[in-house]
C-alpha positions in Angstrom: 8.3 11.0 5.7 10.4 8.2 6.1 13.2 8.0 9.3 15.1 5.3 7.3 16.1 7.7 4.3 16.7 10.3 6.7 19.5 8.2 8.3 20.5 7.1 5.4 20.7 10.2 3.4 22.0 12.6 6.0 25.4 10.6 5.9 25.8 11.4 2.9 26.8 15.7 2.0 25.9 15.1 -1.6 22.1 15.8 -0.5 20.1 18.7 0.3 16.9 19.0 2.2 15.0 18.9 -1.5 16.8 15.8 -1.9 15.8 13.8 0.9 12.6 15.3 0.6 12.7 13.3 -3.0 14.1 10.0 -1.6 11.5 9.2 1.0 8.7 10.1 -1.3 10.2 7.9 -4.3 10.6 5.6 -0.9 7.4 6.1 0.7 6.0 5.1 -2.9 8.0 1.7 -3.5 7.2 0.5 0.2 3.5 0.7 -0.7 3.8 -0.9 -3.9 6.0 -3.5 -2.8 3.2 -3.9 -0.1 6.1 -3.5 2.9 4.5 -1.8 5.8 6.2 -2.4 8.5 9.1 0.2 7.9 11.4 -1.2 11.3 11.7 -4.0 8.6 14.9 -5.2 6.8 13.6 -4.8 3.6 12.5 -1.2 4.4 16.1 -0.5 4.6 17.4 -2.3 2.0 14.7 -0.5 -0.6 16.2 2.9 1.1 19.6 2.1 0.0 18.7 1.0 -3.4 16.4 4.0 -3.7 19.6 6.6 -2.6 22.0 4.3 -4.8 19.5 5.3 -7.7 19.9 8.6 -6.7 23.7 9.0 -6.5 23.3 7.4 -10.3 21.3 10.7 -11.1 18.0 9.7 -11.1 16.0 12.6 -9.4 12.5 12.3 -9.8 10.7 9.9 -7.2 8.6 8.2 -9.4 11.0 6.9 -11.7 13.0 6.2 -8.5 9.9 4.5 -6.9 9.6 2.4 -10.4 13.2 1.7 -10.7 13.2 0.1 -7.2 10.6 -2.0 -7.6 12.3 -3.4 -11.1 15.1 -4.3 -9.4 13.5 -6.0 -6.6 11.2 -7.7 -8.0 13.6 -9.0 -10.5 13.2 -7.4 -13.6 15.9 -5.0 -15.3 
């Protein structure tokens, strides 16, 4: 699992263990896609913010979360 979402996500109450557990997967799966390996990068944490932004919209499943983050930065709504 990712560190980045679980830095990220434990600042916020809002989520659980479950939840985080969600994040990094719908994380784990838009760093692969997006081809970003290195996860010390930028972008690493930048996709993590988008993907718990997503989340605090209500999105909940980590696909759709993965997908959603890859839309938006790859520049299509």
């Amino acid at each position: 699992m990712s560190e980045v979402i679980h830095a990220l996500a434990r600042r916020d109450v809002s989520f659980g263990p479950e939840d985080i557990a969600v994040l990094a997967a719908g994380l784990e799966s838009a760093l692969t896609n997006l081809h970003i390996k290195n996860r010390n990068d930028p972008a690493t944490t930048a996709v993590a913010k988008l993907i718990i932004q997503l989340a605090r919209d209500g999105e909940c499943d980590p696909t759709r979360l993965a997908t959603r983050a890859i839309e938006i930065v790859r520049g299509s709504s």
